[in-house]
C-alpha positions as CSV (number, residue, x, y, z in Angstrom):
1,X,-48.8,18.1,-15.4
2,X,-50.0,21.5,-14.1
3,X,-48.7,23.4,-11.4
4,X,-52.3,22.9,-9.5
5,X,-52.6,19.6,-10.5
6,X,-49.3,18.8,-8.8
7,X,-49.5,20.6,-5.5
8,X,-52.9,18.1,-5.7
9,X,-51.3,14.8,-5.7
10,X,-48.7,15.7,-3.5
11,X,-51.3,17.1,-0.6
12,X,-52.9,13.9,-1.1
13,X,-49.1,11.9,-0.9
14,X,-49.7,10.6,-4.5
15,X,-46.5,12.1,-5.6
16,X,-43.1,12.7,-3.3
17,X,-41.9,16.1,-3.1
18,X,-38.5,15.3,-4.2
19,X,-39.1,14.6,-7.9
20,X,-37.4,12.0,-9.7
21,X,-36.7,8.7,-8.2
22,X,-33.4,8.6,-8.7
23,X,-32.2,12.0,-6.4
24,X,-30.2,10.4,-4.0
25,X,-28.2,12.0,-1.2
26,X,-24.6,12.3,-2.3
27,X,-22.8,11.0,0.6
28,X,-25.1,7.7,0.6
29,X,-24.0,7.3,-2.9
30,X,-20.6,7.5,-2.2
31,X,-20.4,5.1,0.0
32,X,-21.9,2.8,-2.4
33,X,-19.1,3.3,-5.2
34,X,-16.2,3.9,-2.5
35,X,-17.4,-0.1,-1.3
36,X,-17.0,-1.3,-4.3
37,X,-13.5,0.6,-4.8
38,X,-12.1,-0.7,-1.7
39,X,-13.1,-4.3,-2.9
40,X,-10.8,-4.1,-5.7
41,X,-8.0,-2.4,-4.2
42,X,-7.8,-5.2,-1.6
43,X,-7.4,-7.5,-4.4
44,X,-4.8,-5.6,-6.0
45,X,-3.5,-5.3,-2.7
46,X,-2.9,-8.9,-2.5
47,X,-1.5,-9.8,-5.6
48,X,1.1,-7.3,-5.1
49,X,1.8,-8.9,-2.0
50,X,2.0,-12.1,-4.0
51,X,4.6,-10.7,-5.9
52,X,7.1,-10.2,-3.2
53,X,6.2,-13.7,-1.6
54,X,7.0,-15.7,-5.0
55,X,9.6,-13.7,-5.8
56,X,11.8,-13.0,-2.6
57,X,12.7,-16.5,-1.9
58,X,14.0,-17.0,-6.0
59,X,15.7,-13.5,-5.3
60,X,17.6,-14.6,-2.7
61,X,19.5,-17.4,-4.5
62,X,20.2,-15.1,-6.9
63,X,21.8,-12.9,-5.0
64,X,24.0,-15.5,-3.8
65,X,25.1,-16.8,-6.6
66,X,25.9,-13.0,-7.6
67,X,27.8,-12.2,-4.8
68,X,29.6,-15.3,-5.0
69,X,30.8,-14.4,-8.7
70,X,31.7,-11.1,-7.4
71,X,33.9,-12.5,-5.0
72,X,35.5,-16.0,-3.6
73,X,33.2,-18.8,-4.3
74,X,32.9,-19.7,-0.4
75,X,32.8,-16.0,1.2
76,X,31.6,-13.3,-1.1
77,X,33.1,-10.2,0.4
78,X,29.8,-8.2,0.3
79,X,30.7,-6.0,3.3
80,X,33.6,-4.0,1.4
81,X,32.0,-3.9,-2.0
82,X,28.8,-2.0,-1.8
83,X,29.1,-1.2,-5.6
84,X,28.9,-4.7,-6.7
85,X,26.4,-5.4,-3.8
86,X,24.0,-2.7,-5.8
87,X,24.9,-4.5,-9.2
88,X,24.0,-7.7,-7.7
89,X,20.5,-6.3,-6.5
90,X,19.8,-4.9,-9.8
91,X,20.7,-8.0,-11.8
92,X,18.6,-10.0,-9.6
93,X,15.8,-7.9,-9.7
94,X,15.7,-8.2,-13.4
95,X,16.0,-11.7,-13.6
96,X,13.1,-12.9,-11.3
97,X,9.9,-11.5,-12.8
98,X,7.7,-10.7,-10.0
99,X,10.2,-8.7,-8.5
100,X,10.6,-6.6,-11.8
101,X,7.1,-5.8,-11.8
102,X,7.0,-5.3,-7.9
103,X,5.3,-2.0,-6.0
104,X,9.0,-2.2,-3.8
105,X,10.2,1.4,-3.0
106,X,13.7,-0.6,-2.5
107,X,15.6,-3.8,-2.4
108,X,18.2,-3.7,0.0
109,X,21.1,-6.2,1.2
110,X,22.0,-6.7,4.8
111,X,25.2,-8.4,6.5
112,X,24.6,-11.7,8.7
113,X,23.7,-9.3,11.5
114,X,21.2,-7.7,9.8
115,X,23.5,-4.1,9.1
116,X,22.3,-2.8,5.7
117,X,25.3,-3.0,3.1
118,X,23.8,-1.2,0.1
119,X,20.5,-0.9,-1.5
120,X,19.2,-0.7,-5.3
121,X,18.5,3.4,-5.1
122,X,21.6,6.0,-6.3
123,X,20.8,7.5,-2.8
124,X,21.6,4.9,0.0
125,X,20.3,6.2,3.1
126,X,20.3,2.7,4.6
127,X,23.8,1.5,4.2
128,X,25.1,1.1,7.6
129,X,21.7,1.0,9.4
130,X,20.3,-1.6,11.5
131,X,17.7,-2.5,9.7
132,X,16.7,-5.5,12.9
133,X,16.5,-2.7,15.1
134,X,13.7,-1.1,13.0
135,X,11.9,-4.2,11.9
136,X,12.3,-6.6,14.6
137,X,10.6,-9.4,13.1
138,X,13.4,-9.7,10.8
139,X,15.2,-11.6,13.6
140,X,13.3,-14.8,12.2
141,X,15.1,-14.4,8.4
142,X,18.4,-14.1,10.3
143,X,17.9,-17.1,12.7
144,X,17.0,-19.1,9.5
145,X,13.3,-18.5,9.1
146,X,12.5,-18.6,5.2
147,X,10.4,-15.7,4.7
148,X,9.5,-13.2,6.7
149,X,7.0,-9.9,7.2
150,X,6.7,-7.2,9.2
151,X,6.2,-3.4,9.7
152,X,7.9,-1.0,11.3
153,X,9.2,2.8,10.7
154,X,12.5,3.4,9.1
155,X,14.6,6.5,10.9
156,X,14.9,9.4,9.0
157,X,13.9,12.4,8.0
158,X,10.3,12.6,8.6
159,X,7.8,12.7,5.9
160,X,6.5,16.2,5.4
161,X,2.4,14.5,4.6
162,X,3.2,12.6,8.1
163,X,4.4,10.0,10.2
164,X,4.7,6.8,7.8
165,X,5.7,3.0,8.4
166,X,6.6,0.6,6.1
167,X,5.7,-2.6,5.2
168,X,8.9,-5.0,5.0
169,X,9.6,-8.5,4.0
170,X,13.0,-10.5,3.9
171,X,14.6,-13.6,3.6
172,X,18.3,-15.4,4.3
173,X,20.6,-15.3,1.6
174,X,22.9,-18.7,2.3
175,X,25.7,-20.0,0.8
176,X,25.8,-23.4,-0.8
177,X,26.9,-24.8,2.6
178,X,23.9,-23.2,4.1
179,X,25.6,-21.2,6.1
180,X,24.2,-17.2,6.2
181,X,25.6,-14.4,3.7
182,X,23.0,-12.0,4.8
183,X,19.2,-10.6,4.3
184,X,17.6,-10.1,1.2
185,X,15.3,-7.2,2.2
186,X,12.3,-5.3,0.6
187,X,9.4,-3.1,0.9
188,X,7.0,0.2,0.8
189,X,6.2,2.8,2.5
190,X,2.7,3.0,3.2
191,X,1.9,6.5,1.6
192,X,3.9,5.9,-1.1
193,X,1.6,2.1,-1.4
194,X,-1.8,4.7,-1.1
195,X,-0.4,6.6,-4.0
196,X,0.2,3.6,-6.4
197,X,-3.4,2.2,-4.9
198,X,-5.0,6.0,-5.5
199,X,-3.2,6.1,-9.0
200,X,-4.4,2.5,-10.4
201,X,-8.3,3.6,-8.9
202,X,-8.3,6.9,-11.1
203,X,-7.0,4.5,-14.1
204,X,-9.7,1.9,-13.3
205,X,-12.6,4.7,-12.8
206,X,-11.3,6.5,-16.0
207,X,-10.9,3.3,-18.2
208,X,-14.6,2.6,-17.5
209,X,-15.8,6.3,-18.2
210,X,-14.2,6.1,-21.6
211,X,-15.6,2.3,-22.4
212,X,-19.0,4.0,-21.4
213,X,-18.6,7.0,-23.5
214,X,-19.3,9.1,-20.2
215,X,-18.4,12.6,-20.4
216,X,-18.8,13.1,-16.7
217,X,-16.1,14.1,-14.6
218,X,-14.3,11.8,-12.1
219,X,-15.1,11.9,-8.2
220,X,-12.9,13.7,-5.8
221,X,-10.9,10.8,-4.6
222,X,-8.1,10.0,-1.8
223,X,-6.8,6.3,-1.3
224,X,-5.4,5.5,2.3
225,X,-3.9,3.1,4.3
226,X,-4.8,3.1,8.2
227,X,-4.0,0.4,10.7
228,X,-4.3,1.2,15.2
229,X,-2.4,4.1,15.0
230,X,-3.2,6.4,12.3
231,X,-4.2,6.8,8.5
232,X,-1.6,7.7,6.0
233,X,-2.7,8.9,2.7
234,X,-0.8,9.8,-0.5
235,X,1.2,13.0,-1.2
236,X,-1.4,15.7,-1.8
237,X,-4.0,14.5,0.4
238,X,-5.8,17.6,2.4
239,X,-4.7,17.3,5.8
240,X,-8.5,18.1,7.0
241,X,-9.7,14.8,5.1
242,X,-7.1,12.7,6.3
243,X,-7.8,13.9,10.1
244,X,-11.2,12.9,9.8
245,X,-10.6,9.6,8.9
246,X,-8.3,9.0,11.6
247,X,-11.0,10.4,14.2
248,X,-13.2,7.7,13.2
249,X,-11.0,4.5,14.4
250,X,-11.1,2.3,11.5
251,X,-9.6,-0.3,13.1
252,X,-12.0,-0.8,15.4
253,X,-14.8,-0.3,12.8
254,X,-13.4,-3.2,10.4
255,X,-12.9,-5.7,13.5
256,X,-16.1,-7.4,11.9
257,X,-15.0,-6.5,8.2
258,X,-15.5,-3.7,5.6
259,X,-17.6,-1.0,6.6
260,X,-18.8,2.2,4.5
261,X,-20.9,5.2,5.3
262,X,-21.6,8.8,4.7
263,X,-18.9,11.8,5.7
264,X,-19.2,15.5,6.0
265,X,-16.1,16.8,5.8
266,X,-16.0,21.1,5.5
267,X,-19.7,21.1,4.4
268,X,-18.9,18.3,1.4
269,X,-20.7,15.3,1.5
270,X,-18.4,12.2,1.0
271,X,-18.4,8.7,1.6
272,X,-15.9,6.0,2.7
273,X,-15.3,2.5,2.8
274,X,-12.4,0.7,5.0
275,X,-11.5,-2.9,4.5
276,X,-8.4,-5.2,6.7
277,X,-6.0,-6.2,4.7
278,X,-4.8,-9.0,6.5
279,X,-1.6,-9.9,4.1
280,X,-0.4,-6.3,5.0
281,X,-0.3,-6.6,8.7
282,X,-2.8,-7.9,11.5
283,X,-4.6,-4.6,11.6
284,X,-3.7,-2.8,8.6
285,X,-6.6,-1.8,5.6
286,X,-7.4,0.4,3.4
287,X,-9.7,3.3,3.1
288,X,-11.7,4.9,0.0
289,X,-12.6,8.6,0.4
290,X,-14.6,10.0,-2.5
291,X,-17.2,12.7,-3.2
292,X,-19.3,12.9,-6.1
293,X,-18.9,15.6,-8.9
């Protein structure tokens, strides 16, 4: 087509001025993709959930029957024996299978007033803490609940990305008499859960590239978790992107479900989609921040 011919049909709106039907704005398209990221995180979301809620309760007897082996049969002395405690934690953690393969950034065991003992890591920075103080909801696993969830924040020495929380779950280690030995206790952090979440997304995106025999690059990309007071994104997330997100109350803006939509951020065009994930906490989700290449 000449050069005349074309100024023609577009004079007479035969032809659109942006050539080739497939030029899309960048952000829009972002979006798009970043939806359907967040739908799959969610589901990976859950089934690590799953994990803990299976395999917590079958942790928990084994821990008991640890500790008992470790010391009298009636009253395991857990309390003066954190190095066996830690043995015991490991051992169990080995022998149930969903807690082997479980996102947990620790596995701790608490006396029966909820005082940590000793946890699975070489550093303890628990042992000695109340660990019902900072997760209050683990009052219910001491007064005999089965299993129980909950978030809360940890003291400590801040995180240099930002304030964090932790999602935690727990349940009553009894002896055979019923009677209570302690708390089984686990969780993660919630920017150390964006980072696993942010890591299996690159796999997923790259696993598909190379099934496609695409040489093109992958997006810029940033997994989050946000729930009513904040966003908390992985190590090495640009503070400017994660403020951004948190100005735009995703809370409120997933009250009806997922929602996705353009984002400038510094003169880039992104996009984001947020999605509740309700087996995380009543108002917790997770965000998708990406920017095409």
């Amino acid at each position: 087509m000449t050069f005349g011919r074309r100024r023609l049909l577009v004079g007479l709106g035969l032809l659109p001025l942006a050539l080739g039907s497939g030029c899309k704005d960048k952000g829009k398209v972002s979006a798009e993709e970043a939806r359907a990221n967040v739908r799959m995180l969610v589901e990976l979301a859950e089934k690590d959930v799953a994990e803990i809620d299976r395999g917590l309760p079958e942790g928990a007897k084994k821990m008991a029957a640890h500790l008992a082996k470790e010391g009298d049969a009636k009253q395991p002395d857990a309390k003066s024996n954190a190095p066996q405690v830690r043995s015991a934690l490991l051992k169990m953690r080995q022998q149930v299978p969903d807690l082997g393969v479980a996102k947990s950034t620790f596995f701790a065991f608490t006396d029966d007033k909820g005082i940590a003992v000793r946890n699975d890591l070489e550093q303890d920075t628990m042992a000695g803490k109340d660990l019902v103080a900072a997760y209050p909801d683990l009052k219910k696993a001491l007064a005999g609940e089965a299993y129980v969830t909950t978030q809360g924040q940890f003291p400590g020495v801040p995180n240099p990305q930002g304030p964090d929380k932790e999602w935690v779950a727990g349940v009553p280690v009894k002896r055979d008499d019923g009677s209570l030995i302690g708390l089984l206790v686990t969780g993660w952090t919630y920017r150390r859960f964006a980072y696993h979440l942010q890591e299996a997304l690159k796999r997923d995106l790259q696993d598909r590239l190379m099934r496609e025999n695409d040489k093109g690059k992958l997006p810029v990309l940033y997994v989050l978790l946000f729930d009513k007071d904040g966003v908390y994104g992985a190590r090495g997330t640009p503070a400017p992107d994660e403020k951004a997100l948190a100005e735009l109350g995703l809370t409120a803006k997933t009250a009806g479900g997922p929602v996705d939509a353009p984002l400038l951020i510094a003169d880039r065009p992104f996009g984001y989609a947020a999605a509740r994930v309700p087996k995380l906490g009543p108002d917790v989700g997770i965000v998708v921040l990406r920017s095409e290449i």
